[in-house]
Each structure stands twice: as C-alpha cells, then as structure tokens.
BAKEVO-947183 format. One record per residue: residue in three letters; chain; residue number from 1; x, y, z of N, C-alpha, C in turn. Coordinates in nm, 3 decimals, always signed. Each point is the difference from the previous one (the first is absolute). Layout:
# residues N
- Ala; A; NUM; X; Y; Z; X; Y; Z; X; Y; Z
...
//
This chain:
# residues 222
- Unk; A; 1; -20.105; +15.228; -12.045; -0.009; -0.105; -0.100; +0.138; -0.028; -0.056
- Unk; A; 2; +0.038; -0.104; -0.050; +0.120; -0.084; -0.050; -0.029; -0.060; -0.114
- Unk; A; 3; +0.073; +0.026; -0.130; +0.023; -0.082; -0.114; +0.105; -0.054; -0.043
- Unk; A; 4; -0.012; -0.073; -0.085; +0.166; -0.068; +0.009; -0.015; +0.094; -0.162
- Unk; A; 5; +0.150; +0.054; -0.074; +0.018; +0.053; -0.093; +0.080; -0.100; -0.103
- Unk; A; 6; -0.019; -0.092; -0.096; +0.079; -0.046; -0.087; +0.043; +0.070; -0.108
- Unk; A; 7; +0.117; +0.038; -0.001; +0.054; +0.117; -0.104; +0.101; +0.005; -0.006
- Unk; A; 8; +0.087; -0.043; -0.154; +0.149; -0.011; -0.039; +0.081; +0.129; -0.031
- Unk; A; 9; -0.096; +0.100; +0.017; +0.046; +0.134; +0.013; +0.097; +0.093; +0.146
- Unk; A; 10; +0.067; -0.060; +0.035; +0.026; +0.072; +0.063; -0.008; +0.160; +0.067
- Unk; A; 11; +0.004; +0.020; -0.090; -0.016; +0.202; +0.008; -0.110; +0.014; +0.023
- Unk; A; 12; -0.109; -0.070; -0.101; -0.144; +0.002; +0.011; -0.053; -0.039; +0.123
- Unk; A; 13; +0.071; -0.123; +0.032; -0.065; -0.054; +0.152; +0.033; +0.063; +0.114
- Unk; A; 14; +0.087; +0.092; +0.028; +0.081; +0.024; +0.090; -0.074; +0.186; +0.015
- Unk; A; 15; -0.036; +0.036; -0.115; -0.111; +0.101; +0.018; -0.122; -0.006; +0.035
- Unk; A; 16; -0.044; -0.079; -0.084; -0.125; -0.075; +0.036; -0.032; -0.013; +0.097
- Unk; A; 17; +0.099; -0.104; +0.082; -0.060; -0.032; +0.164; +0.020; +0.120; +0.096
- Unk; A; 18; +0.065; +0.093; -0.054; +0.014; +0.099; +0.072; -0.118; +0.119; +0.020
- Unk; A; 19; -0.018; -0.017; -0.158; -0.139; +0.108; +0.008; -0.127; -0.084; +0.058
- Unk; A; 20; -0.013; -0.145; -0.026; -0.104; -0.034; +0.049; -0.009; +0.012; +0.178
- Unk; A; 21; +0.122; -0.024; +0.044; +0.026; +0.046; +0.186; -0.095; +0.092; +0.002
- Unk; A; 22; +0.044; +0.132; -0.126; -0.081; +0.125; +0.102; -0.174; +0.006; -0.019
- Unk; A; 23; -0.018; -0.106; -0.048; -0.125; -0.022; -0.032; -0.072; -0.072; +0.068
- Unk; A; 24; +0.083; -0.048; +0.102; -0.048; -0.115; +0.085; -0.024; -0.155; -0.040
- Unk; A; 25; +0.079; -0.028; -0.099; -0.025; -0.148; -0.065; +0.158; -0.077; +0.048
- Unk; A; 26; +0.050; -0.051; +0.065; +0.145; -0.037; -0.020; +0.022; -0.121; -0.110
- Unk; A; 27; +0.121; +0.003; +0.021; +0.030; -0.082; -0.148; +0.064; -0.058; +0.026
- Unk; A; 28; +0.060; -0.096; +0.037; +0.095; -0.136; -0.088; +0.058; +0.000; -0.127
- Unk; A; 29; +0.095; -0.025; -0.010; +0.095; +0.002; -0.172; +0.045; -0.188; -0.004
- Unk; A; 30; -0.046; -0.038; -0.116; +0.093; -0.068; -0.039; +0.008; +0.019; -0.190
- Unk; A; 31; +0.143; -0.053; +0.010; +0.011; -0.013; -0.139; +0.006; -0.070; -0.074
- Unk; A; 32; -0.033; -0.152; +0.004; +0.060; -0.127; -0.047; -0.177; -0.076; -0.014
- Unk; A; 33; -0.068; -0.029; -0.102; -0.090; -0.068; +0.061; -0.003; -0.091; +0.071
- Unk; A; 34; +0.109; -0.107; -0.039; +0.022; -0.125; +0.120; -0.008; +0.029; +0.143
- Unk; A; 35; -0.004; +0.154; +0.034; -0.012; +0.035; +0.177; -0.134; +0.042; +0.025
- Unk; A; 36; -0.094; -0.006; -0.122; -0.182; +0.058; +0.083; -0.068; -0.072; +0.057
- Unk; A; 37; +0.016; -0.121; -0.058; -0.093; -0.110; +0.143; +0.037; -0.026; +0.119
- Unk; A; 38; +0.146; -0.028; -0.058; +0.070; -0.025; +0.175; -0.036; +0.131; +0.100
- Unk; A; 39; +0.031; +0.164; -0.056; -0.018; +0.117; +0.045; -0.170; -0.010; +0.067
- Unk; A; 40; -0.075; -0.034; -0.080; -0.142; -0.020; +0.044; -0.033; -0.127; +0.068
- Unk; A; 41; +0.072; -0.088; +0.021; -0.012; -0.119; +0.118; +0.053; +0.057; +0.114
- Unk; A; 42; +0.093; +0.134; +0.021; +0.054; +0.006; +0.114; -0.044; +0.108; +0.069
- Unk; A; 43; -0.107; +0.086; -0.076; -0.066; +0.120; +0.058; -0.123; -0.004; -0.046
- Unk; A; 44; -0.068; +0.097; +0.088; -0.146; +0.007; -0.052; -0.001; +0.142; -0.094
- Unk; A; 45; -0.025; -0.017; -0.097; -0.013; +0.157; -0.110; -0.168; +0.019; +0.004
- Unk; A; 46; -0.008; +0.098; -0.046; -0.150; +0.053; -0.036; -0.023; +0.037; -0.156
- Unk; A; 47; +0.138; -0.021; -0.067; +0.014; +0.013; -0.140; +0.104; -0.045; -0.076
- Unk; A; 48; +0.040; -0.024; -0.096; +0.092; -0.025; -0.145; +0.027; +0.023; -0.079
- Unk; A; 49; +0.065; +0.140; +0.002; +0.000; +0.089; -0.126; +0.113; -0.100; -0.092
- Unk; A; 50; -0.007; -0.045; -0.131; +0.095; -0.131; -0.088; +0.043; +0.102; -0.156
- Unk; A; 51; +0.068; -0.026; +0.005; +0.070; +0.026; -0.094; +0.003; -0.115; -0.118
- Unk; A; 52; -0.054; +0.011; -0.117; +0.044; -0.073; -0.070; +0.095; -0.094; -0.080
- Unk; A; 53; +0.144; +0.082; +0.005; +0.095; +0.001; -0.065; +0.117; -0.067; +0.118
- Unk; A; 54; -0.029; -0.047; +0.083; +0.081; -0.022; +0.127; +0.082; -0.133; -0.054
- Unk; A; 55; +0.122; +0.024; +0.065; +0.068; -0.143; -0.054; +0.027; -0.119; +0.102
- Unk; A; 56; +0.041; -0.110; -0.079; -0.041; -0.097; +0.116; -0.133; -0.086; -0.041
- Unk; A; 57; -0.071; +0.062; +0.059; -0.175; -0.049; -0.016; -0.014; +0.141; -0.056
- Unk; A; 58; -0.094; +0.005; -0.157; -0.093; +0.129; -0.041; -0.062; +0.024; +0.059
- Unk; A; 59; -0.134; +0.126; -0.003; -0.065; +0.000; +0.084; -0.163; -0.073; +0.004
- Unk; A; 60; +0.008; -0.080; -0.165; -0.111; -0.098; +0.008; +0.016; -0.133; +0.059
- Unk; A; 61; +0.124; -0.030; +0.007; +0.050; -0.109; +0.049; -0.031; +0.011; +0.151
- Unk; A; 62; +0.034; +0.128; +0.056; -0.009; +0.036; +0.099; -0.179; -0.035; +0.066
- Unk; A; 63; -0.070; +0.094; -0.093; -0.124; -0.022; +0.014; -0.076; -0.144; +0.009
- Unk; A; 64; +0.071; -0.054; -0.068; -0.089; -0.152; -0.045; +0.023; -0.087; +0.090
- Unk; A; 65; +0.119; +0.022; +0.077; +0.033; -0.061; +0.139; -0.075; +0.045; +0.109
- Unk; A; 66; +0.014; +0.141; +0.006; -0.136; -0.006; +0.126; -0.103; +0.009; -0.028
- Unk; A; 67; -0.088; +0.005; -0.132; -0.107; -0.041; +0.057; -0.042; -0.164; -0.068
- Unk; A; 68; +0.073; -0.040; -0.041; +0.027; -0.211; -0.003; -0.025; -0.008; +0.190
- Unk; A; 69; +0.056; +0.063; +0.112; +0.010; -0.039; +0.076; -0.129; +0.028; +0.133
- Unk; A; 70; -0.115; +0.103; -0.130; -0.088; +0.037; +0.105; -0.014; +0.071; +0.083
- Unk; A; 71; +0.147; +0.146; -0.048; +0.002; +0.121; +0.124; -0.063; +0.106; -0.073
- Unk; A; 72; -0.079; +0.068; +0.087; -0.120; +0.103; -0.050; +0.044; +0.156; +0.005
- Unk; A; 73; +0.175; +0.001; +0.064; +0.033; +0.134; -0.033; -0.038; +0.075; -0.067
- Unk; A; 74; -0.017; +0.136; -0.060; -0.016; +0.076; -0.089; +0.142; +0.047; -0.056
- Unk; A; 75; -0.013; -0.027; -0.159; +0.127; +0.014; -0.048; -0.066; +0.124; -0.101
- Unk; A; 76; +0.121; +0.104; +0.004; -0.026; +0.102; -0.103; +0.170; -0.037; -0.092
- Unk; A; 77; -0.061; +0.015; -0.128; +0.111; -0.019; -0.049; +0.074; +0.107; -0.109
- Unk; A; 78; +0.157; +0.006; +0.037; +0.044; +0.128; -0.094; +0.064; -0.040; -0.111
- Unk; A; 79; -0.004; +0.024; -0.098; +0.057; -0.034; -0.120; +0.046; +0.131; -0.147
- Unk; A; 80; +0.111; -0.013; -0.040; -0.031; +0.111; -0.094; -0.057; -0.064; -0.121
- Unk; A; 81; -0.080; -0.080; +0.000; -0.091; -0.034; -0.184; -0.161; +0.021; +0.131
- Unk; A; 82; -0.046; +0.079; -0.145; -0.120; +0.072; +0.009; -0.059; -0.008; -0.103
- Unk; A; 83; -0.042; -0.114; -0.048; -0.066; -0.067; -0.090; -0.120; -0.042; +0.037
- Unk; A; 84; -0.137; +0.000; -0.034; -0.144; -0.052; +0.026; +0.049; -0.183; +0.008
- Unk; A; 85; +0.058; -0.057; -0.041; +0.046; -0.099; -0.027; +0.089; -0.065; +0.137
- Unk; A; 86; +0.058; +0.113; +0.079; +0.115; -0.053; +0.109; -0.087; +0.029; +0.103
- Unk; A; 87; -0.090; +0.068; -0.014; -0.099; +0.090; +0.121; -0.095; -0.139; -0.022
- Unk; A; 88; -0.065; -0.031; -0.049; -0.071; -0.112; -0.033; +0.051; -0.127; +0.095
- Unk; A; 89; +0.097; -0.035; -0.105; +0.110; -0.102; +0.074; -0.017; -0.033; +0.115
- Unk; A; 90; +0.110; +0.110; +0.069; -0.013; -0.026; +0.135; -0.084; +0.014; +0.097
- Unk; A; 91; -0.110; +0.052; -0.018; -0.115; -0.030; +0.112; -0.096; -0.090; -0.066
- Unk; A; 92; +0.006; -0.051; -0.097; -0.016; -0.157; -0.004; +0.108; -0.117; +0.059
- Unk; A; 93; +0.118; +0.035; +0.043; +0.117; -0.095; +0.085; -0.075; +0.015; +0.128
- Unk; A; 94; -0.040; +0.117; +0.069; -0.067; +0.019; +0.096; +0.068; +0.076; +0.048
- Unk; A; 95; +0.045; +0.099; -0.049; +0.008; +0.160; +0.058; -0.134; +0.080; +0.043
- Unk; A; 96; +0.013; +0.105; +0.108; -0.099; +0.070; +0.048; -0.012; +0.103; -0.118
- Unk; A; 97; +0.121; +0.067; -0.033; +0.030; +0.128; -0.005; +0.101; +0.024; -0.109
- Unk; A; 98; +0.005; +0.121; -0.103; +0.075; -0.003; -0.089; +0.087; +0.165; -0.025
- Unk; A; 99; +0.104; +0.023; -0.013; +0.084; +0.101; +0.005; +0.115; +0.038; -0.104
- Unk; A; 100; -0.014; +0.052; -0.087; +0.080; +0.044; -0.078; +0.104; +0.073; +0.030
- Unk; A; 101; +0.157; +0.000; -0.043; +0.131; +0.060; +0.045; -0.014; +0.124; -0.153
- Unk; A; 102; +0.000; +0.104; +0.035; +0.046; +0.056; +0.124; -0.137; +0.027; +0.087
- Unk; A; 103; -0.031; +0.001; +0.089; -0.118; +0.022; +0.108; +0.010; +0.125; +0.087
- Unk; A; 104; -0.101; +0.051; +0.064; -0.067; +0.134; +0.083; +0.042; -0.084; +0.121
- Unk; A; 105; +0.096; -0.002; +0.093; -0.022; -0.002; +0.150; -0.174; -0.009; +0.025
- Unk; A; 106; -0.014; +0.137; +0.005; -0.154; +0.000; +0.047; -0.074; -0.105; -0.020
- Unk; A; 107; -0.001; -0.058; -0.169; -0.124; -0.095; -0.007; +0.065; -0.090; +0.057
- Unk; A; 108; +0.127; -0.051; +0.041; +0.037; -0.126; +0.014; -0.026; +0.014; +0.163
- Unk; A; 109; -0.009; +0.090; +0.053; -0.027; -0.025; +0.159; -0.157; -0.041; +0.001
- Unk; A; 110; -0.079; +0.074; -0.121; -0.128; +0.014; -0.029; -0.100; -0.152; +0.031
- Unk; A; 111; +0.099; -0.062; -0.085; -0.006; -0.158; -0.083; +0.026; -0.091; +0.131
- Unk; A; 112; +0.105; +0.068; +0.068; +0.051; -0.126; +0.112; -0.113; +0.007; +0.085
- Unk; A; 113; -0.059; +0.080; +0.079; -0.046; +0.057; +0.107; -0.169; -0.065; -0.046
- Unk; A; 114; -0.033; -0.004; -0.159; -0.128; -0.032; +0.002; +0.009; -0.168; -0.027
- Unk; A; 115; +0.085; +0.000; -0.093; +0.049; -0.198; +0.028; +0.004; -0.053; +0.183
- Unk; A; 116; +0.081; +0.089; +0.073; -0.008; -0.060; +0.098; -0.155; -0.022; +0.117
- Unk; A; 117; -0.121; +0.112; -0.030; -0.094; -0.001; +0.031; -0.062; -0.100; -0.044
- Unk; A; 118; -0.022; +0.003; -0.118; -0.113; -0.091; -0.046; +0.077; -0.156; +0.028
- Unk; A; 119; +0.118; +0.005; +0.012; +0.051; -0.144; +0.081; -0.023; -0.052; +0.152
- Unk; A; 120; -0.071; +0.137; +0.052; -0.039; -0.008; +0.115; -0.122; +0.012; +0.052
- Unk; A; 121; -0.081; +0.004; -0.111; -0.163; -0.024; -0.018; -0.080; +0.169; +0.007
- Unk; A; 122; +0.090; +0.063; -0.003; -0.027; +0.147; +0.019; +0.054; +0.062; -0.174
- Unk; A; 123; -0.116; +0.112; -0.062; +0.036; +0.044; -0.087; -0.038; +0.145; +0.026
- Unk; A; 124; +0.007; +0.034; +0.115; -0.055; +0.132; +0.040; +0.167; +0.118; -0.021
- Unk; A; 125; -0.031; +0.114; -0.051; +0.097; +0.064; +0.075; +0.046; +0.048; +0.118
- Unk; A; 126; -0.136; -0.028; +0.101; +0.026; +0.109; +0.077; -0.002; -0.198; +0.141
- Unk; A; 127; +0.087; +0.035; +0.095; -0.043; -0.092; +0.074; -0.038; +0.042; +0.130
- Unk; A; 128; -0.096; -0.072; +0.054; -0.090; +0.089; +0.135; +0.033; -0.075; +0.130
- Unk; A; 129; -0.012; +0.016; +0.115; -0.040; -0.060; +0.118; -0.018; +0.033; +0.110
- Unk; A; 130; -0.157; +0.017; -0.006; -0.082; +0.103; +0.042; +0.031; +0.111; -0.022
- Unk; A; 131; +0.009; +0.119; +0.086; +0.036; +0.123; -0.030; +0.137; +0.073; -0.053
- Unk; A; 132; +0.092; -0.148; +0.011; +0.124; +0.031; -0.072; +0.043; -0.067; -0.122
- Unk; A; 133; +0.019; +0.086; -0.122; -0.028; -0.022; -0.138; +0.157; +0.038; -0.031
- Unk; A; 134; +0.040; -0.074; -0.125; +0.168; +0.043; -0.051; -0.050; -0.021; -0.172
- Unk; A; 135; +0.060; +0.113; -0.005; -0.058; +0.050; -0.180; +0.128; -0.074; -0.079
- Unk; A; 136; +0.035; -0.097; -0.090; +0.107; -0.053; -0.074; +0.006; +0.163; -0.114
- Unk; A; 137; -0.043; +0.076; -0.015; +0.015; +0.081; -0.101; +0.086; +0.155; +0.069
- Unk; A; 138; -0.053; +0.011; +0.143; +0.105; +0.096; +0.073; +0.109; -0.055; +0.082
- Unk; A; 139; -0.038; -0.129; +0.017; +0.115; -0.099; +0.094; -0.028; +0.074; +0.133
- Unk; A; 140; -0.132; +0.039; +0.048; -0.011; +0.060; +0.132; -0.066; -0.061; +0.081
- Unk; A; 141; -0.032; +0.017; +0.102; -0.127; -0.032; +0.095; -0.073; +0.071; +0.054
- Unk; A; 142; -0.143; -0.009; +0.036; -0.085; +0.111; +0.065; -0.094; -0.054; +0.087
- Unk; A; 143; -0.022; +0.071; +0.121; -0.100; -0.055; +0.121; -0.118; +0.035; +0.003
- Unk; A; 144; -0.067; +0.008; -0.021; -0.163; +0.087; -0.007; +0.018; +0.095; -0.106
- Unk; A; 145; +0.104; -0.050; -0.109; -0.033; +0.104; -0.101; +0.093; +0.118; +0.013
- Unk; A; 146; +0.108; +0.018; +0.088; +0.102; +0.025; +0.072; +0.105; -0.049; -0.043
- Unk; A; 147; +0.133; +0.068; -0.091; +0.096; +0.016; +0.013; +0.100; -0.099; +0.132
- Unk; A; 148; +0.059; -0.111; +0.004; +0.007; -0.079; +0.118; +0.211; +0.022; -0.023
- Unk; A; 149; +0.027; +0.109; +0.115; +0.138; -0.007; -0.056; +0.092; -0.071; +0.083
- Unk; A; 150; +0.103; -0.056; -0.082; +0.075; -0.148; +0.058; +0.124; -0.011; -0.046
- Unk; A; 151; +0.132; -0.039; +0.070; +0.113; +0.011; -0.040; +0.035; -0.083; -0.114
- Unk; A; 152; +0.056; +0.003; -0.047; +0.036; -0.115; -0.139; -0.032; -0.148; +0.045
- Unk; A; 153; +0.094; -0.062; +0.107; -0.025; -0.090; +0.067; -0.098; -0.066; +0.010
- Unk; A; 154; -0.113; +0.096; +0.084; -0.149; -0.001; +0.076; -0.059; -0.032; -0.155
- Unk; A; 155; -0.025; +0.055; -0.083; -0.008; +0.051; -0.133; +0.009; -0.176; -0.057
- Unk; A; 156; +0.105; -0.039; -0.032; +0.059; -0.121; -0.065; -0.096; -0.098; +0.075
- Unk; A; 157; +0.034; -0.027; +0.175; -0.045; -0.126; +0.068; -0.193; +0.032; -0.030
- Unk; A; 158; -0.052; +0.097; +0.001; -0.131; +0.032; +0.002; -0.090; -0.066; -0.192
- Unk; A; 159; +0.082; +0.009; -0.028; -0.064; -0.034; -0.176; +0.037; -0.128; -0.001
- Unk; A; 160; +0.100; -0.049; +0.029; +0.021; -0.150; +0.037; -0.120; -0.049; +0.038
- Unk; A; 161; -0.075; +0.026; +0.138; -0.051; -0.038; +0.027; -0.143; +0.036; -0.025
- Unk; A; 162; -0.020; +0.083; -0.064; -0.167; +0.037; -0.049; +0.034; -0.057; -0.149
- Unk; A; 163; +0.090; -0.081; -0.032; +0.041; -0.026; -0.177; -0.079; -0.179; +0.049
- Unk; A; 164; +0.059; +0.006; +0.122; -0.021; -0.198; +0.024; -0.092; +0.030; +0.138
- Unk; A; 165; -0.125; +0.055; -0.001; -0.138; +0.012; +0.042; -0.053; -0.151; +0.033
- Unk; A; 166; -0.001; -0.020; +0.134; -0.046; -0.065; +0.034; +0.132; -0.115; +0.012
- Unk; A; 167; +0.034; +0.019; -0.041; +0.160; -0.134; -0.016; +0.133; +0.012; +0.107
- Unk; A; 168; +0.004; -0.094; +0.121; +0.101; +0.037; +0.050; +0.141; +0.000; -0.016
- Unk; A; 169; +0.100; +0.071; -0.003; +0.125; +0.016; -0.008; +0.092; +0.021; +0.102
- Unk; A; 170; +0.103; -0.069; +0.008; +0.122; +0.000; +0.101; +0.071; +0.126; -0.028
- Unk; A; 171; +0.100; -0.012; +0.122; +0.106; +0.122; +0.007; +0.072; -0.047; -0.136
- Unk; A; 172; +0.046; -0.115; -0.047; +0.098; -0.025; -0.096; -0.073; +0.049; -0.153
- Unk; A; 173; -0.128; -0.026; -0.027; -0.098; +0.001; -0.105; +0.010; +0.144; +0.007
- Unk; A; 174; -0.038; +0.102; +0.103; -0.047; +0.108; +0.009; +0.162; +0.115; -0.109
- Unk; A; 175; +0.149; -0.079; +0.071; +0.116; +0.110; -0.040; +0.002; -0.030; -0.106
- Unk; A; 176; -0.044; -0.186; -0.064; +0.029; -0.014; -0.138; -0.040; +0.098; -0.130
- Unk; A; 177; -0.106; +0.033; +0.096; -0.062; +0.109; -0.101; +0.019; +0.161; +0.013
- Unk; A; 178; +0.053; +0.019; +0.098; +0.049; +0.156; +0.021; +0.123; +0.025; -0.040
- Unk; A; 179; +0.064; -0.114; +0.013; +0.151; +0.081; -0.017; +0.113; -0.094; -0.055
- Unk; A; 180; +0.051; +0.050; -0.127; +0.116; -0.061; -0.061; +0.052; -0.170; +0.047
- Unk; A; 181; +0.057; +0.019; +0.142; +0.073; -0.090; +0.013; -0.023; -0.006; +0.201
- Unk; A; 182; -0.116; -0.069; +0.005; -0.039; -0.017; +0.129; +0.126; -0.053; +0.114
- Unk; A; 183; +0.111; -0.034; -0.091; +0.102; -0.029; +0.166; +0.074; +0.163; +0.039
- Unk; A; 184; -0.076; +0.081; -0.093; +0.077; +0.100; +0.097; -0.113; +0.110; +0.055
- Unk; A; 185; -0.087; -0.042; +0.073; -0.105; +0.014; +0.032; -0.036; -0.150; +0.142
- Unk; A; 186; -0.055; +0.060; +0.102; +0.012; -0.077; +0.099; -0.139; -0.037; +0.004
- Unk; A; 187; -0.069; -0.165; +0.019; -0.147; +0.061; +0.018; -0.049; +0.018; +0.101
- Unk; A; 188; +0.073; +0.049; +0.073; -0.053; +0.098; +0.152; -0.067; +0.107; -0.064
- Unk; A; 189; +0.059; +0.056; -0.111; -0.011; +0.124; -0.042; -0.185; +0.016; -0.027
- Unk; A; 190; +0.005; -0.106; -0.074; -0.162; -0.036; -0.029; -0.118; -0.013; +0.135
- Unk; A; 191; +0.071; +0.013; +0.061; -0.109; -0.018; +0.146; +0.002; +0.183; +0.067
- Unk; A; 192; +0.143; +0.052; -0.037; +0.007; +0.167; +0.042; -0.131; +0.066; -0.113
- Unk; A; 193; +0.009; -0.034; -0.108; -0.056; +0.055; -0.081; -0.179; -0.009; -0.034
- Unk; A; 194; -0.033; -0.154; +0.094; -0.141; -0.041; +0.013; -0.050; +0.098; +0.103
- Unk; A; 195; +0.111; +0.008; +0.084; -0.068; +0.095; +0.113; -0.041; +0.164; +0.011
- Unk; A; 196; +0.083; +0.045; -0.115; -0.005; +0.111; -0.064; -0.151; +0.005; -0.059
- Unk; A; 197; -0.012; -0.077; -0.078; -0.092; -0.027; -0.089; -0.134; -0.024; +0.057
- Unk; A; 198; -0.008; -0.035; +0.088; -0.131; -0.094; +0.099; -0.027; +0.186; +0.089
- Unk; A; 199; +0.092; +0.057; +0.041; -0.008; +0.129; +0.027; -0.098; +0.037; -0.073
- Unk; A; 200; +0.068; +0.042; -0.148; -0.068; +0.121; -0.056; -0.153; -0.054; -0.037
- Unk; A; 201; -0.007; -0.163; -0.017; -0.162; -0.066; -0.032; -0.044; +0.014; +0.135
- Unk; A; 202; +0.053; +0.015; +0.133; -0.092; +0.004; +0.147; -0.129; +0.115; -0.062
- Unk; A; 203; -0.120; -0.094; +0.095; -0.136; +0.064; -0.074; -0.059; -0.003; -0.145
- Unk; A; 204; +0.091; -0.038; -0.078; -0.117; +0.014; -0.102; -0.080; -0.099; -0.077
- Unk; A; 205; +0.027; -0.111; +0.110; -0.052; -0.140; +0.043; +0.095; -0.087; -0.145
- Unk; A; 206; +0.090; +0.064; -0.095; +0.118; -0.114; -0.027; +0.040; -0.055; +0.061
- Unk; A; 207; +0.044; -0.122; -0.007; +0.149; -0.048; +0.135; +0.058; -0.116; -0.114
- Unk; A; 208; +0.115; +0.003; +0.041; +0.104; -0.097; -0.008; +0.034; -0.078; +0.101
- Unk; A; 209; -0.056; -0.132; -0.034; -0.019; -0.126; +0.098; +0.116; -0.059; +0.022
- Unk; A; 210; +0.074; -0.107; +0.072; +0.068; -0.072; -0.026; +0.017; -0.110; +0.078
- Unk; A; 211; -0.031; -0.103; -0.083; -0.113; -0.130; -0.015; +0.202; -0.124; +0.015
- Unk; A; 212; -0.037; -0.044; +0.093; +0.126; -0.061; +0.073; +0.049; -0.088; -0.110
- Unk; A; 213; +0.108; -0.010; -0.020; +0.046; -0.133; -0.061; -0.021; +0.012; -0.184
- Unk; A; 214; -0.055; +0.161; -0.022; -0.045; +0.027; -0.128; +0.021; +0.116; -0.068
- Unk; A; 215; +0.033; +0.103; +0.132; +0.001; +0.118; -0.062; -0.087; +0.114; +0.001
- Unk; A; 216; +0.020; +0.098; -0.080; -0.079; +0.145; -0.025; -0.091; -0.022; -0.061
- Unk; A; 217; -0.153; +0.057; +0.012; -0.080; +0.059; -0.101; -0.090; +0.090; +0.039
- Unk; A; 218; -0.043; +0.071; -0.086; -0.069; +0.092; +0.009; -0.168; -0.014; -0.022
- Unk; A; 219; -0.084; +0.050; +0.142; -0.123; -0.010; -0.010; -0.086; +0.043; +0.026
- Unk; A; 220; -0.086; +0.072; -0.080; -0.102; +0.097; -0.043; -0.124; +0.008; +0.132
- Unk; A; 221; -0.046; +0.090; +0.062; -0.082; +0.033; +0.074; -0.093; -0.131; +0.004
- Unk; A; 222; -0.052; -0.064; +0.146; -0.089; -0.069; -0.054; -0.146; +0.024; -0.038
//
C-alpha cells in the first residue's frame, strides 16, 4: 500500500515514512500544500495522511479542494489542536480520520490500515482467499491455518494482491506498492517472484492468474 504524506515537518516526515516502510505502508512526502493534488493526479495512493498547518495551501484548503472535486480517497488527518471543536471540524470538511500530535505509531498504522479497508468495501481484519488468509494485526499469512513462510518480497507482492482481491494489477501497479522507488527494481523481477509464489500456492487450489493486457490477481478455489 502507498500514501502520499503531507507534512511541513521535516524530521517528523522523514521518520515517519520510514517507520511506516517497516510496516508495510509506503509513503510519499510532500511539504507544500500547493503539491497534494498535483502529487495525487500523478499516482495512485491508497491514503492521505494531511497535516493541517501546511503552508502554501492549509490543510483545509487542502481538503476542500479534493473533495469540491469528488475524490473519495481516505484522508486521515494530523494536526496538533485537539479540540472537540477541530475534531468536529474537520470530518465535517470531509476527513475520514482524526489524529492528534503527538501520536502512537501503532494507532496511526492502526487508523491507516482500517481507513484503507473500509475504502475498499472490506472492514474485516482478517482477509481470506480461500484457504489463504493474511491477519492485518500479525502482518502474516496462513494456508490451512498454517503458518505460510515467505521472503519479504514474496511477503510484500502476496498482500498486494490478496489486499486488491479480485482486482487485476500490472507489473508497474504491483512495484508501486512494494517498493520505495520502482525504477530501481526491474519488472521482470515481478514475474521471478509470481513464480515463486504460484510454487508455494501449487495445490492448494489458490492461483494467481494472469489475465492478458491486465495483469495479476488472485483467485480463490472454485
């Protein structure tokens, strides 16, 4: 998964996206609000963590622009006023999600991960297909209830694709979401790694299809 991060913090952002990596969320930084729409016209995110205080465009200004324009992102928003009054506020602008500075890592991976579900018509924790299930609370996977062990990689491209169930994805879609900065990453690599993967699902009637002209997906026993 990919969010874009709006945050005039430097130090803050620059940790931030770092701890969220090991969490499996990547991040995007910008610092200027005048760069979040353009940033979100030129990629696909799965989230918007906004900062209030951003200069340039604030971050209601920010808000009131995308959704004036009808994009259904999920925006969580960080702010240090923690007022019933600012919490109010802004998810009446049409925020998802609300976050007080200073914040728990934890809940904020907590917050992203369930904003990004229920944006995806899923509010489950646990996601299934057929006999292979990935728990958002251990960040694992399991085959019949089975421990399913997988290199980081295998690991990354595999939740990708049980995250967008039923939805096909390209080699380019697939690195956007595994890894930092997909030009240093080949997407050959993504076809070494399907095959790996299609391995360890041989038999347990999973498979990973790939549907010409469209891409990867993953599909459940019939």
């Amino acid at each position: 998964m990919r969010i874009l991060l709006a945050e005039d913090e430097p130090e803050l952002a620059n940790w931030l996206a770092r701890a969220l990596e090991r969490g499996g969320l990547l991040a995007d930084w910008v610092s200027d609000g005048r760069d979040v729409l353009p940033s979100l016209a030129a990629r696909n995110y799965d989230a918007l963590v906004l900062d209030l205080g951003l200069p340039g465009l604030d971050g209601h200004q920010v808000l009131a622009q995308l959704r004036a324009g009808d994009q259904r992102l999920p925006v969580l928003i960080l702010t240090a006023r923690n007022s019933l009054m600012a919490r109010v506020g802004t998810l009446n602008e049409g925020a998802d999600d609300f976050l007080a500075k200073p914040f728990d890592l934890a809940e904020l991976e907590a917050r992203l991960h369930a904003l990004i579900r229920r944006a995806r018509g899923s509010a489950h924790w646990r996601q299934s297909c057929g006999p292979l299930s990935w728990d958002a609370g251990t960040k694992g996977f399991t085959l019949d209830g089975q421990p399913l062990a997988l290199t980081p990689r295998e690991h990354a491209v595999l939740r990708v694709l049980i995250q967008h169930l039923g939805e096909p994805l390209s080699k380019t879609e697939i690195l956007d979401r595994v890894v930092s900065d997909a030009r240093d990453v080949s997407p050959e690599a993504i076809e070494v790694l399907m095959h790996r993967l299609r391995k360890r699902l041989d038999g347990t009637g999973v498979r990973i299809a790939t549907l010409r002209g469209l891409g990867y997906v993953l599909e459940a026993p019939a």
